[in-house]
PDB file of N, CA, C and O in Angstrom:
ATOM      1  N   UNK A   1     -18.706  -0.935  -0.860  1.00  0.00           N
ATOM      2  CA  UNK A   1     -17.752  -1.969  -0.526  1.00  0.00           C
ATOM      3  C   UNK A   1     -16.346  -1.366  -0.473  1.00  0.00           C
ATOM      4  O   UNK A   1     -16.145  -0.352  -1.141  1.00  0.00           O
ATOM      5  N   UNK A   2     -15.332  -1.902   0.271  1.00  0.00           N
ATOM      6  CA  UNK A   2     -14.073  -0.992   0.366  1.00  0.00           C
ATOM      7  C   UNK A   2     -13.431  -2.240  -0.401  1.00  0.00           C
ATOM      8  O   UNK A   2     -13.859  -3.393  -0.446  1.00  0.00           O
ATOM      9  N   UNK A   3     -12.242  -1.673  -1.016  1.00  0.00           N
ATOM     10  CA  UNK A   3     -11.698  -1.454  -1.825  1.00  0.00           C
ATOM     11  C   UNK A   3     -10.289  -1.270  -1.582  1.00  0.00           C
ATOM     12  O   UNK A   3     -10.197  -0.319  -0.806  1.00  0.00           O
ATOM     13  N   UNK A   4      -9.126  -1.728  -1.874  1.00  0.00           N
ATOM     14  CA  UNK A   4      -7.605  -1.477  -2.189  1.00  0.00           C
ATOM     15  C   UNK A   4      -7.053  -1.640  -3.682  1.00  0.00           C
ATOM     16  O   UNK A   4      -7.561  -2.338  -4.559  1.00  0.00           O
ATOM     17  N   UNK A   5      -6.124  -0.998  -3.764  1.00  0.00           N
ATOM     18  CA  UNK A   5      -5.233  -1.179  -4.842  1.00  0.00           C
ATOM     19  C   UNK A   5      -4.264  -2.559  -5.328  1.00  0.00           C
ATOM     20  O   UNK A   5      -4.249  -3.356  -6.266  1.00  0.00           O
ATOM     21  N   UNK A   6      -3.587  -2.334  -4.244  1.00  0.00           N
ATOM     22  CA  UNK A   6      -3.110  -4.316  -3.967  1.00  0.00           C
ATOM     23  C   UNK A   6      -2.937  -4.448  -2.413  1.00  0.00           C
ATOM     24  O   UNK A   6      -2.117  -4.015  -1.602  1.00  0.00           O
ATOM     25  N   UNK A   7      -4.027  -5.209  -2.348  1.00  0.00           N
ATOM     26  CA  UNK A   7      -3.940  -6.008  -1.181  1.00  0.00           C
ATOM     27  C   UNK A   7      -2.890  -6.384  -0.336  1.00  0.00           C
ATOM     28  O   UNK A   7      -2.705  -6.119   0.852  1.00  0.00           O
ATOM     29  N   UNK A   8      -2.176  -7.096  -1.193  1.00  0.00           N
ATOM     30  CA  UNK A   8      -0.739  -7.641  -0.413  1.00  0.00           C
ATOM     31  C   UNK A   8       0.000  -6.215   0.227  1.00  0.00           C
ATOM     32  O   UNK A   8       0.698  -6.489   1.203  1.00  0.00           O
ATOM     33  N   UNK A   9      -0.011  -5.232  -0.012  1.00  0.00           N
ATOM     34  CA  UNK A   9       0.502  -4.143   0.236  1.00  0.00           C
ATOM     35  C   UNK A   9       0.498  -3.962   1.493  1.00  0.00           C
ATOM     36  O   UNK A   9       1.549  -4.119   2.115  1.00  0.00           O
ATOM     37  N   UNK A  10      -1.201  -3.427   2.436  1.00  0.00           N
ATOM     38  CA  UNK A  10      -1.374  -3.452   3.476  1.00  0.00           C
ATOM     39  C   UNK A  10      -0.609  -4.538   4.145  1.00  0.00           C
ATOM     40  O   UNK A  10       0.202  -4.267   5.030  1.00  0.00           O
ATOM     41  N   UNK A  11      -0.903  -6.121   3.639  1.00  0.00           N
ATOM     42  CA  UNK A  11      -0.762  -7.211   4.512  1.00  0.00           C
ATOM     43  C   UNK A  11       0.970  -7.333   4.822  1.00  0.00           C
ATOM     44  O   UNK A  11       1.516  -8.263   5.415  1.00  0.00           O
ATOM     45  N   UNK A  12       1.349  -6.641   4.492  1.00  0.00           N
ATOM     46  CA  UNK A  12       2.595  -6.716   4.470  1.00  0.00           C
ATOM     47  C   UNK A  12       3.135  -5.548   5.209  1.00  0.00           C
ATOM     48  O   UNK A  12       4.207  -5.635   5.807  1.00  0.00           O
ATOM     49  N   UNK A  13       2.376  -4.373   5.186  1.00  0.00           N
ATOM     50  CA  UNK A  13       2.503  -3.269   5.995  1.00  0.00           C
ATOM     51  C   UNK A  13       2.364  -3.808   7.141  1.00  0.00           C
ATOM     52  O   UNK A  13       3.127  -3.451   8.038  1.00  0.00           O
ATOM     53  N   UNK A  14       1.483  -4.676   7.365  1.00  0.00           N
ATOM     54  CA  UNK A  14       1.048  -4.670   8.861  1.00  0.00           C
ATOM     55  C   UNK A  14       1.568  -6.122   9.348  1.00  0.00           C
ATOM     56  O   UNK A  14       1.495  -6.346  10.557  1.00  0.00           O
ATOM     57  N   UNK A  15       2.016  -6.987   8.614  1.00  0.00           N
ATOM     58  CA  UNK A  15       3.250  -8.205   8.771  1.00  0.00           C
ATOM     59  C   UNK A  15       4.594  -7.147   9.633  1.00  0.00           C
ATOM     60  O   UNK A  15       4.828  -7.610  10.750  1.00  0.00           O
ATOM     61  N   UNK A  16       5.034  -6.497   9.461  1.00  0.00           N
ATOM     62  CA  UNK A  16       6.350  -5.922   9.725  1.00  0.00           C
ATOM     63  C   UNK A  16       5.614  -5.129  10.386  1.00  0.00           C
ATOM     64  O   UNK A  16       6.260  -5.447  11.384  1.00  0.00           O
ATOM     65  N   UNK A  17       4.881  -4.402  10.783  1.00  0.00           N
ATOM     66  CA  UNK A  17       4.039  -3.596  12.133  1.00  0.00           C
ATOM     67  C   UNK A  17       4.061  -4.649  12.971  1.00  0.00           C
ATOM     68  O   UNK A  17       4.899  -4.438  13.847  1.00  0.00           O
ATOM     69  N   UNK A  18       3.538  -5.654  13.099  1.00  0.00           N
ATOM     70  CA  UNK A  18       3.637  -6.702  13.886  1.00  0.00           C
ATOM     71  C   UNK A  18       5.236  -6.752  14.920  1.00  0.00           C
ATOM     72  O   UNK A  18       5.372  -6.897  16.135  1.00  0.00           O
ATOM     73  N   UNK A  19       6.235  -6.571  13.853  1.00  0.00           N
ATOM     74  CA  UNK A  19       7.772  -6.764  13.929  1.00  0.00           C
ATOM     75  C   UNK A  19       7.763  -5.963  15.325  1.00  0.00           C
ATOM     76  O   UNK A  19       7.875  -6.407  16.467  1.00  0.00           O
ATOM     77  N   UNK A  20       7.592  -4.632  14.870  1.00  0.00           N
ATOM     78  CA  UNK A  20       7.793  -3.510  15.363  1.00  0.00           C
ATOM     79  C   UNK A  20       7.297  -3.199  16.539  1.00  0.00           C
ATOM     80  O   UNK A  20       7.945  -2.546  17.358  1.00  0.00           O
ATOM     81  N   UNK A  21       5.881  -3.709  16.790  1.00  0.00           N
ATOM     82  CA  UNK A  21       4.613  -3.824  17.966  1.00  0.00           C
ATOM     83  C   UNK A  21       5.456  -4.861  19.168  1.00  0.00           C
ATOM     84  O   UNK A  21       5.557  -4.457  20.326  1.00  0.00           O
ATOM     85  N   UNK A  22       5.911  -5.932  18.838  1.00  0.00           N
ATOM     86  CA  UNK A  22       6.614  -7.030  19.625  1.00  0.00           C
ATOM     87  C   UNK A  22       8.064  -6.455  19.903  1.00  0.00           C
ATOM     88  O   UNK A  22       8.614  -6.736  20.968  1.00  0.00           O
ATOM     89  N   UNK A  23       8.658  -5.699  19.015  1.00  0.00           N
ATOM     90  CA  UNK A  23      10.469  -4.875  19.719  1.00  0.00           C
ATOM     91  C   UNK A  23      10.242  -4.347  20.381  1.00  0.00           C
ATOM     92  O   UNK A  23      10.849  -4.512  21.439  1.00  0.00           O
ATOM     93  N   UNK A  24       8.857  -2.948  20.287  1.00  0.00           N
ATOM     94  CA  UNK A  24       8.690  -2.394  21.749  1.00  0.00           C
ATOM     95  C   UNK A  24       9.101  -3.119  23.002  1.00  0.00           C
ATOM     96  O   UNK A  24       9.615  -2.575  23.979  1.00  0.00           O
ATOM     97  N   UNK A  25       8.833  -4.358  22.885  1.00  0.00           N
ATOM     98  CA  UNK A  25       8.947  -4.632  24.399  1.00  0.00           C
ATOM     99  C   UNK A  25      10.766  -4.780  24.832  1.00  0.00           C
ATOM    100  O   UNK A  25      11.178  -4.853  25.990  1.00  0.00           O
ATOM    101  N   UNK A  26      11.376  -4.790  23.964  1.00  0.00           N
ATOM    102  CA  UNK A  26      12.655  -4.813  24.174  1.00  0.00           C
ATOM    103  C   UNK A  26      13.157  -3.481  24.064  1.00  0.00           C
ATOM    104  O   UNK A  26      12.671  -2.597  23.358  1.00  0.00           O
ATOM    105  N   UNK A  27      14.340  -3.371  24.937  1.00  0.00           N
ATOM    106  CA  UNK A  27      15.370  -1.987  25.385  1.00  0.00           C
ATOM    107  C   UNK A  27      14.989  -1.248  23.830  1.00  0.00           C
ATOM    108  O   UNK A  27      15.031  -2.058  22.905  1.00  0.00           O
ATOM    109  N   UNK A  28      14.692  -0.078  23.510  1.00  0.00           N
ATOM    110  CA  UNK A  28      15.310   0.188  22.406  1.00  0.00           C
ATOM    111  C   UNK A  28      14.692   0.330  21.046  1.00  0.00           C
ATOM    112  O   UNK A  28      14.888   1.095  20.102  1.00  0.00           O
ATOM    113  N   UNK A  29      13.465  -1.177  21.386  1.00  0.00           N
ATOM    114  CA  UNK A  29      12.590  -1.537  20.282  1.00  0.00           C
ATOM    115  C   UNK A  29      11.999  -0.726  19.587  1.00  0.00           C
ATOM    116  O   UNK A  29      11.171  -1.081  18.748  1.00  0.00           O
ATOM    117  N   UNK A  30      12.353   0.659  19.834  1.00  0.00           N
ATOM    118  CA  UNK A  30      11.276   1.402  19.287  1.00  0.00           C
ATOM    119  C   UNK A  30      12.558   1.617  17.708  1.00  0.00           C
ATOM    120  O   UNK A  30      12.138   2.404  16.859  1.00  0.00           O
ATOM    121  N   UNK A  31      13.499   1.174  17.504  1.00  0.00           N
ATOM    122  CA  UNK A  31      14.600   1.617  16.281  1.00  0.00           C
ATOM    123  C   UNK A  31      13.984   0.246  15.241  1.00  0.00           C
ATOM    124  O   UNK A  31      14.461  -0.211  14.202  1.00  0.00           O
ATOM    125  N   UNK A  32      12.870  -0.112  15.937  1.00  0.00           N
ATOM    126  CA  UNK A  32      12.388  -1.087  14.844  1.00  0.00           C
ATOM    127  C   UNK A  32      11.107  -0.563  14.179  1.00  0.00           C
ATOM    128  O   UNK A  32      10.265  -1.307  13.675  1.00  0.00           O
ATOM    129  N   UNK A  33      11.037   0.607  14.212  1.00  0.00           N
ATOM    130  CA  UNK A  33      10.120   1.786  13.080  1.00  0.00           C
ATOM    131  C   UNK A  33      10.470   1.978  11.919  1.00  0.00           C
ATOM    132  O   UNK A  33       9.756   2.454  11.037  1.00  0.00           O
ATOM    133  N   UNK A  34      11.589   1.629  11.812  1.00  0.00           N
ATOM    134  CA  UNK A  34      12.358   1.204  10.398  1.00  0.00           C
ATOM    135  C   UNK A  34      11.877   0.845   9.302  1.00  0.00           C
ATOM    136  O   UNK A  34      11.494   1.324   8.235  1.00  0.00           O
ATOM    137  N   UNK A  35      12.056  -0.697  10.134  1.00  0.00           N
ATOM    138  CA  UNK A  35      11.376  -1.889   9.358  1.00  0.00           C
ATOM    139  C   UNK A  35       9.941  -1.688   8.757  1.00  0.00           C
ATOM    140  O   UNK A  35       9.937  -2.205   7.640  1.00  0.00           O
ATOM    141  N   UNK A  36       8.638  -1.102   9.080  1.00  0.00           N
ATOM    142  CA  UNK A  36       7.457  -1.112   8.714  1.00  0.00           C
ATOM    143  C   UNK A  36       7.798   0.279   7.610  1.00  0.00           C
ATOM    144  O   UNK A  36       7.423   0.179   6.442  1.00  0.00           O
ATOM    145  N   UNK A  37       8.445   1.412   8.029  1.00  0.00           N
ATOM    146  CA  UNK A  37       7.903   2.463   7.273  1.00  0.00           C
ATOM    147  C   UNK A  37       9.036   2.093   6.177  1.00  0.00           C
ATOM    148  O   UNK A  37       8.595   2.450   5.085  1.00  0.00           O
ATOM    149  N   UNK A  38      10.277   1.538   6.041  1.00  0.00           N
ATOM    150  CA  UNK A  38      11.108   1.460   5.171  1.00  0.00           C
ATOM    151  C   UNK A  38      10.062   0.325   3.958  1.00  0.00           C
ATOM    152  O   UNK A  38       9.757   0.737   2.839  1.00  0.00           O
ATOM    153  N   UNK A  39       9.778  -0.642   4.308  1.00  0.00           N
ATOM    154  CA  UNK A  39       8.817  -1.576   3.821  1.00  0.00           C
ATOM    155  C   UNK A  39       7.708  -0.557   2.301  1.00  0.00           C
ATOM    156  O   UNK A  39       7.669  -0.499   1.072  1.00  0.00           O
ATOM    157  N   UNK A  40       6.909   0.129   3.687  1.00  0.00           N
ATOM    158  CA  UNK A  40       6.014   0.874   3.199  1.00  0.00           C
ATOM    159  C   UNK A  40       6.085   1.828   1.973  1.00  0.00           C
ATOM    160  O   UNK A  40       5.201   1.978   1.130  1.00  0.00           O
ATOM    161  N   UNK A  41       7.414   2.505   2.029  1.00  0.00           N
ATOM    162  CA  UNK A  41       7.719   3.508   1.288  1.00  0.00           C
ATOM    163  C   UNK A  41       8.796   2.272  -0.197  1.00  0.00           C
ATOM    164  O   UNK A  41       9.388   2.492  -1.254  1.00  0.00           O
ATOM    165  N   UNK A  42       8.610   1.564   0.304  1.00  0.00           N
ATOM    166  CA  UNK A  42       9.419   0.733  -1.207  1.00  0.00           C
ATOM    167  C   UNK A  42       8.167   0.417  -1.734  1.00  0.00           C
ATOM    168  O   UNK A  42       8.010   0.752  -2.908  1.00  0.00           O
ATOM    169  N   UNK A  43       7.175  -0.174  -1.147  1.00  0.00           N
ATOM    170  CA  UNK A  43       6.075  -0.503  -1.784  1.00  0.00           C
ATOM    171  C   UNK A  43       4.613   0.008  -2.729  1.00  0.00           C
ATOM    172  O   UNK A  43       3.708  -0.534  -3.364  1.00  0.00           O
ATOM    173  N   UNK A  44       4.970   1.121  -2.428  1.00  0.00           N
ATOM    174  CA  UNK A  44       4.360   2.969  -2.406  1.00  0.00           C
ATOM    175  C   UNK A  44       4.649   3.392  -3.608  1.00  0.00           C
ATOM    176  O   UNK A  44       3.808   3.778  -4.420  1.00  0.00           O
ATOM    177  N   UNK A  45       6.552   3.319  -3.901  1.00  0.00           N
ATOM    178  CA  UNK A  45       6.982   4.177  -4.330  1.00  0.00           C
ATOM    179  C   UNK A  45       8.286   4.004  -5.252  1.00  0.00           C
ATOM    180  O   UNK A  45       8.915   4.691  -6.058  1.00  0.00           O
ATOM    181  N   UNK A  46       8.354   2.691  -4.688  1.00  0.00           N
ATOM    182  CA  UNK A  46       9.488   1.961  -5.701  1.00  0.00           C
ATOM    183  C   UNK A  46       9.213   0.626  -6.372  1.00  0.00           C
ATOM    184  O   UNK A  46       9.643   0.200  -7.444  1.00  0.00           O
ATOM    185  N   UNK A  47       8.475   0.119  -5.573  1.00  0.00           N
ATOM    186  CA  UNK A  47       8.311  -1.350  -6.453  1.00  0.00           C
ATOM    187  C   UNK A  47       6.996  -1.539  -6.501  1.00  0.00           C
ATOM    188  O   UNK A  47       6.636  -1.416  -7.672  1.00  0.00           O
ATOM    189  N   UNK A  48       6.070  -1.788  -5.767  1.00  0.00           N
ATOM    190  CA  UNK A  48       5.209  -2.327  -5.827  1.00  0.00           C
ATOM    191  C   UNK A  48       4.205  -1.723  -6.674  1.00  0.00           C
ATOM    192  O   UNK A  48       4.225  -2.293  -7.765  1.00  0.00           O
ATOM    193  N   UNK A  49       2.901  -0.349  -6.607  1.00  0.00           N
ATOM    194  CA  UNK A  49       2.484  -0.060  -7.115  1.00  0.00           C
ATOM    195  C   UNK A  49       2.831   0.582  -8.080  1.00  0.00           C
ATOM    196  O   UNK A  49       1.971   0.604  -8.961  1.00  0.00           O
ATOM    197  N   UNK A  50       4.053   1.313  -8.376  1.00  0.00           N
ATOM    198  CA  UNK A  50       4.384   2.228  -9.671  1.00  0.00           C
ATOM    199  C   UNK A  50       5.180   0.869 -10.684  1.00  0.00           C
ATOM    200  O   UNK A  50       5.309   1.110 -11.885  1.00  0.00           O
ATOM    201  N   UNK A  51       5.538  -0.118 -10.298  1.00  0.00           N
ATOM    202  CA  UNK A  51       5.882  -0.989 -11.141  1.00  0.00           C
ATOM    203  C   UNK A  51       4.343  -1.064 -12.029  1.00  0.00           C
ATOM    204  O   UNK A  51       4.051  -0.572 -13.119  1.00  0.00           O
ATOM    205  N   UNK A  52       3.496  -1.919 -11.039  1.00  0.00           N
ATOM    206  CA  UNK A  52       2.004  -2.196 -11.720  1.00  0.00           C
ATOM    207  C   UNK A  52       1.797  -1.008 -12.456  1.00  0.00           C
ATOM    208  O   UNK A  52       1.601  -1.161 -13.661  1.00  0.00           O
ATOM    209  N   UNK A  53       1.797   0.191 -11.985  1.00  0.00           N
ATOM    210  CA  UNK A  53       1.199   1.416 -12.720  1.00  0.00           C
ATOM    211  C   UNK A  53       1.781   1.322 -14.409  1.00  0.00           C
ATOM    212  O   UNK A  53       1.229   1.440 -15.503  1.00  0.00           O
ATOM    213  N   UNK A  54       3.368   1.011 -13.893  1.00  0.00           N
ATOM    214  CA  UNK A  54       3.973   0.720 -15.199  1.00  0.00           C
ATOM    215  C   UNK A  54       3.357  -0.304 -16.190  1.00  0.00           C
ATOM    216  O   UNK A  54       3.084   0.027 -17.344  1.00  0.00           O
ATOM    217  N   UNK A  55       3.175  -1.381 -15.780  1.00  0.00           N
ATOM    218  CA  UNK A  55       3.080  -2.267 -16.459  1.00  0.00           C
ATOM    219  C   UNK A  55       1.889  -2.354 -17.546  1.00  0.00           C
ATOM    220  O   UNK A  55       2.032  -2.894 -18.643  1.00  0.00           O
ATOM    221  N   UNK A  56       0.566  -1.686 -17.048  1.00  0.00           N
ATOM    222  CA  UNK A  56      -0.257  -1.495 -17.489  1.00  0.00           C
ATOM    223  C   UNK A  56      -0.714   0.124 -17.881  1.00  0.00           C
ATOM    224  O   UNK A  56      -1.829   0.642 -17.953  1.00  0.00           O
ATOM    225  N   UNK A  57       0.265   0.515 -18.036  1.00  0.00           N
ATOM    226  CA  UNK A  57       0.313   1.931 -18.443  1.00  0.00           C
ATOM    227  C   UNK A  57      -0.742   2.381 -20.188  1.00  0.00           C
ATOM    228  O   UNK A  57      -1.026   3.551 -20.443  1.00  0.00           O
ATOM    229  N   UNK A  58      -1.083   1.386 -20.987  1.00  0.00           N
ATOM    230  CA  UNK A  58      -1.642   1.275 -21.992  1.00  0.00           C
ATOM    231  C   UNK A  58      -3.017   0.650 -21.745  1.00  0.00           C
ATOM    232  O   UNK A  58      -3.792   0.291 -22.631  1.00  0.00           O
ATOM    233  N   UNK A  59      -3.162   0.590 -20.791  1.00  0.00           N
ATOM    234  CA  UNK A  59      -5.010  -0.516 -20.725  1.00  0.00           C
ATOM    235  C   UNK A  59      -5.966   0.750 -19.873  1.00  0.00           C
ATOM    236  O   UNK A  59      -5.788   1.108 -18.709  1.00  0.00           O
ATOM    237  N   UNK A  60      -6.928   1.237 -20.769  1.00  0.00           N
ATOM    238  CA  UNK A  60      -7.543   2.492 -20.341  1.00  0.00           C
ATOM    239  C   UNK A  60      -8.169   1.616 -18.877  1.00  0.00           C
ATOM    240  O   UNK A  60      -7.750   1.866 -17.746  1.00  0.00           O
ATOM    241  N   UNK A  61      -9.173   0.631 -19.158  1.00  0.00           N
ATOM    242  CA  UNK A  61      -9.663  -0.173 -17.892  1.00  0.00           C
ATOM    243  C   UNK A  61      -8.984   0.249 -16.287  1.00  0.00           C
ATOM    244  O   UNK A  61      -9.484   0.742 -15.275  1.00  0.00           O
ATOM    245  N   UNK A  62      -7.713  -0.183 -16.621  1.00  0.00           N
ATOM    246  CA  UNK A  62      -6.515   0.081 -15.793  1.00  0.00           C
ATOM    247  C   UNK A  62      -6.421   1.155 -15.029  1.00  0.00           C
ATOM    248  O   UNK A  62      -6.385   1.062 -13.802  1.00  0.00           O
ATOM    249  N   UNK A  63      -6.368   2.338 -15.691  1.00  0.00           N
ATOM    250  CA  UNK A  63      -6.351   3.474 -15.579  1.00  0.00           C
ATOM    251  C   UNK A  63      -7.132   3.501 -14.846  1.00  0.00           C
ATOM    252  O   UNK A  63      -6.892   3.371 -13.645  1.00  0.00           O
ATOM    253  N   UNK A  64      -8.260   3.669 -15.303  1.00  0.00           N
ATOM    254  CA  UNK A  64      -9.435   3.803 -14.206  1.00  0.00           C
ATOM    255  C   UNK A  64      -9.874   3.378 -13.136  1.00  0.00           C
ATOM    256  O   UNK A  64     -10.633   4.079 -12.466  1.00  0.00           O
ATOM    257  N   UNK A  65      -9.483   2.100 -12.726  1.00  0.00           N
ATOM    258  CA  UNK A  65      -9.584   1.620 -11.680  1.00  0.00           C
ATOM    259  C   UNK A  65      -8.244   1.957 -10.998  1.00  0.00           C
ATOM    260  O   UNK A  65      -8.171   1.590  -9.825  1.00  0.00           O
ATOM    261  N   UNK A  66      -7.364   2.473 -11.419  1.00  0.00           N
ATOM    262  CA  UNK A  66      -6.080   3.068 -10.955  1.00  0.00           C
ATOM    263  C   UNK A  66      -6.882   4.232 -10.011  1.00  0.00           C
ATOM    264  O   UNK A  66      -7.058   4.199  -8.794  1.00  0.00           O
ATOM    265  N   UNK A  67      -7.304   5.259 -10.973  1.00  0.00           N
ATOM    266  CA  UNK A  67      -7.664   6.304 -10.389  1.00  0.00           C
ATOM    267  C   UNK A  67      -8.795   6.440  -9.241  1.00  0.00           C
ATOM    268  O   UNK A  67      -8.925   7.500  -8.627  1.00  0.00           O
ATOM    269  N   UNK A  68      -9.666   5.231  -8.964  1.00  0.00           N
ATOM    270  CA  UNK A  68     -10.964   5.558  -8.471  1.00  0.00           C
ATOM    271  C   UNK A  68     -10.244   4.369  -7.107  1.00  0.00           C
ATOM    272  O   UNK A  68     -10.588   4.341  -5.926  1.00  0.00           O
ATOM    273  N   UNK A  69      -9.792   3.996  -7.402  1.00  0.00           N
ATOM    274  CA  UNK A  69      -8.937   2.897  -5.649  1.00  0.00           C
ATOM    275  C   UNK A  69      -8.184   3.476  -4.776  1.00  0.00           C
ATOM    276  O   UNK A  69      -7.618   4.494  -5.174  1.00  0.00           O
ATOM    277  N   UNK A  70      -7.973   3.112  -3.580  1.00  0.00           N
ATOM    278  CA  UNK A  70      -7.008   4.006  -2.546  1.00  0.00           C
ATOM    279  C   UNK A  70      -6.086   2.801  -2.868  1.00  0.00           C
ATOM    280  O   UNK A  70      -6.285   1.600  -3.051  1.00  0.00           O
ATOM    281  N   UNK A  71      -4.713   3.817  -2.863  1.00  0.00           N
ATOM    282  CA  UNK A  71      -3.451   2.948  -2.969  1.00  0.00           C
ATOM    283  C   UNK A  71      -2.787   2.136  -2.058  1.00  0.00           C
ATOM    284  O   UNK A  71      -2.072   1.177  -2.349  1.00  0.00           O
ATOM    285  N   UNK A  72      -3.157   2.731  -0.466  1.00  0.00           N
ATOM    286  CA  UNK A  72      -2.659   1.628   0.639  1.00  0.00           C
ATOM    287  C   UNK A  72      -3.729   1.286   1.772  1.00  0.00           C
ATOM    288  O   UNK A  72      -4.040   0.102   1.902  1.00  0.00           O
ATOM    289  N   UNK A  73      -4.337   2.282   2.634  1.00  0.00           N
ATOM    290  CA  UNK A  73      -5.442   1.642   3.207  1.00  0.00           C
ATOM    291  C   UNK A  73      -6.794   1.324   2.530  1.00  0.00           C
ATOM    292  O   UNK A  73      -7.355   2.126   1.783  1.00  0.00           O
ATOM    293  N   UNK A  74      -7.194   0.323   2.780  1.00  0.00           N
ATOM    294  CA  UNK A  74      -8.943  -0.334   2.498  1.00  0.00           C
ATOM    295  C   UNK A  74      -9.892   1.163   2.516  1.00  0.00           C
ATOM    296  O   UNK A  74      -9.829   1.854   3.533  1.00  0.00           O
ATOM    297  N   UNK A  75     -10.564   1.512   1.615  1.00  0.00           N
ATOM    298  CA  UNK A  75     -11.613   2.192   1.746  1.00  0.00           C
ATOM    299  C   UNK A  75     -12.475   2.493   0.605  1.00  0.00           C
ATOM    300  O   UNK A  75     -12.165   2.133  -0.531  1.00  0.00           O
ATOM    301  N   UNK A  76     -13.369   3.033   0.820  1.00  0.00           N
ATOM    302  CA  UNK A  76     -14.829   3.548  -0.168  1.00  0.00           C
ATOM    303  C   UNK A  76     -13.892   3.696  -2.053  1.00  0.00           C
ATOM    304  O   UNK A  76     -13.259   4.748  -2.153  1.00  0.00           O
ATOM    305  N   UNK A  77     -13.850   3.039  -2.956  1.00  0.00           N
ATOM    306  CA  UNK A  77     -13.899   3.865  -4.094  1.00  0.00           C
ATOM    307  C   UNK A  77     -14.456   5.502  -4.506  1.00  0.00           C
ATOM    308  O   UNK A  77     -15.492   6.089  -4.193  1.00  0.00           O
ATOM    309  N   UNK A  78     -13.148   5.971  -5.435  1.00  0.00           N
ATOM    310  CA  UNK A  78     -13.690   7.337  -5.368  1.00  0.00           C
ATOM    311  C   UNK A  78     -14.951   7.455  -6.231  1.00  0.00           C
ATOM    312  O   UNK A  78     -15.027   6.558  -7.070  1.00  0.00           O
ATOM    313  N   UNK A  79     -15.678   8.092  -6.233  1.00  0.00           N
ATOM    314  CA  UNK A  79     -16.555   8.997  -7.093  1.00  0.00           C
ATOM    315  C   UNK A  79     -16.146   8.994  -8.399  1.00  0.00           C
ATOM    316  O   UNK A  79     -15.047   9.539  -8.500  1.00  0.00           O
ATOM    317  N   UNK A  80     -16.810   8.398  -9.972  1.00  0.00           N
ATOM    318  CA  UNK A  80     -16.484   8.678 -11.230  1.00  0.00           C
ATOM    319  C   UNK A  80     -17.211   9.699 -11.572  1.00  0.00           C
ATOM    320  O   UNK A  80     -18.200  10.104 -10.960  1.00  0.00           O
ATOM    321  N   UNK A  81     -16.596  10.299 -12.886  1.00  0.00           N
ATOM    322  CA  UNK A  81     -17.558  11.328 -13.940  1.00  0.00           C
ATOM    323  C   UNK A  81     -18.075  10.889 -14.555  1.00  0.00           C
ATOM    324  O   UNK A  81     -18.065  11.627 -15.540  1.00  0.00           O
ATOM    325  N   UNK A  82     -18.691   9.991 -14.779  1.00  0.00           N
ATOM    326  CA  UNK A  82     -19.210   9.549 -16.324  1.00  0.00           C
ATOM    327  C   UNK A  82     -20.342  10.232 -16.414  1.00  0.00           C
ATOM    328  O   UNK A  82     -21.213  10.151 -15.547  1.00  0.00           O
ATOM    329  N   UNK A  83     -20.464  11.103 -17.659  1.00  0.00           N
ATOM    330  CA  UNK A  83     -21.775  11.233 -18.223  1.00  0.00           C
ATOM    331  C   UNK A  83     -22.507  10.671 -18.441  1.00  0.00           C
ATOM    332  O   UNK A  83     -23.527  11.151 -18.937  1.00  0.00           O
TER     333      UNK A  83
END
């Protein structure tokens, strides 16, 4: 089954891709690449997941499903070690 880290993440990546897909058609539209990757990289890297990372920085559970999820696109969970 695939799998994300937080959901809203993508949907929001691709809310403001949307933005960006529709400026193309205007003079220029392409300076609206901005908007999606500026989005992306706050969400990545400033607020969204390293906040959570923060927050639950003490719940081993956490951790682990931290480590075994992809952080922005949908896909396969990684592989665990458990003995």
């Amino acid at each position: 089954m695939l799998s994300i880290f937080l959901p809203s993440v993508i949907l929001i990546f691709l809310f403001f891709t949307t933005f960006f897909i529709i400026a193309l058609s205007v003079p220029n539209g392409f300076w609206f690449i901005i908007s999606p990757l500026t989005i992306t990289l706050l969400l990545l890297f400033i607020s969204g997941v390293p906040m959570l990372e923060k927050k639950f920085t003490d719940n081993p559970k956490f951790q682990e499903y931290a480590r075994v999820t992809p952080k922005f696109f949908p896909w396969f969970p990684k592989k665990t070690n458990h003995s």
